[in-house]
Structure formats: C-alpha cells, structure tokens
C-alpha positions in Angstrom: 5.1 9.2 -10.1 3.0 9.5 -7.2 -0.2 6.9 -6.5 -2.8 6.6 -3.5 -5.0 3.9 -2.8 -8.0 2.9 -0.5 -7.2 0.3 2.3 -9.4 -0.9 4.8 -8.0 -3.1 8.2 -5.2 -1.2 9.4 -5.5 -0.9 13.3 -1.7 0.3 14.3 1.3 1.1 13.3 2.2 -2.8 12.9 -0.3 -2.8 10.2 0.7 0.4 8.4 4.4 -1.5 8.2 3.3 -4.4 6.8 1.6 -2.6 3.9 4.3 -0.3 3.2 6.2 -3.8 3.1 4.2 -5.3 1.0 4.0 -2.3 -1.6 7.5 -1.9 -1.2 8.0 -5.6 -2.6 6.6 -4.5 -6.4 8.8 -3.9 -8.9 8.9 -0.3 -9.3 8.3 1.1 -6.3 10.5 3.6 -4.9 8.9 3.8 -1.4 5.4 4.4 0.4 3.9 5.6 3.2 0.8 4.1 4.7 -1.6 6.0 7.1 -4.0 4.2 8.6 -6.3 7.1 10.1 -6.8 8.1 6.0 -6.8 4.9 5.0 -4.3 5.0 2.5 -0.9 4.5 1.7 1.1 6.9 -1.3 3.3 5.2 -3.0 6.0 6.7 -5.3 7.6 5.0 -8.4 6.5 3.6 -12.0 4.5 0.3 -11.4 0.7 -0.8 -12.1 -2.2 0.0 -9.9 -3.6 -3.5 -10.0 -0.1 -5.1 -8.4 -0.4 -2.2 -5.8 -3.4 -3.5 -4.7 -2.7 -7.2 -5.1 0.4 -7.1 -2.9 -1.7 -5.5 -0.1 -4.5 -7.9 -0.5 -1.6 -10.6 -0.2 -0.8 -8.6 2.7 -4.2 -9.3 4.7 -6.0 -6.2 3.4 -8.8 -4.8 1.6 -7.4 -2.4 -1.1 -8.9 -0.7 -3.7 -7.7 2.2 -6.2 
C-alpha cells in the first residue's frame, strides 16, 4: 500500500533524509521517498496514517495527511 502526506520545512536533501528516516522507523513501513520541492514524502507498506505523521513531527516537521 502506497500513502502520501503533506510536509512543510524541508530545505535540502539533509532534510528529505531525515524524514524518510524517520518514516522508515514505523512498524510497517517498507520504504519512502521524501521530495521536498512537492512537499511530500510516499511511503509504501501497511501502517496508520497518524504514526506517519507523528514520526515526522518527532522528526522536526509539520506533517499532515
């Protein structure tokens, strides 16, 4: 399964890692991919939308799905 969400403060490429870190961190996740010119970050696997967003607001940014 396939999910995109919203998130705001991501400058550079440091900051793209550190999300796809931090999503990569939830149980469930299979992987992601952040752009930070859309805003997003995809992530693929079978976990809740709400801990998505959590571990990137952990992560320093604004997230929303």
């Amino acid at each position: 399964m396939s999910t995109t969400i919203t998130v705001e403060g991501m400058t550079c490429g440091h900051c793209e890692q550190t999300v796809e870190d931090a999503i990569e961190d939830v149980s469930g996740v299979t992987g992601a991919a952040a752009d930070r010119d859309a805003e997003q970050v995809t992530v693929e696997g079978d976990t809740d939308v709400s801990s998505l967003v959590a571990a990137v607001e952990d992560a320093g940014y604004t997230a929303k799905a």
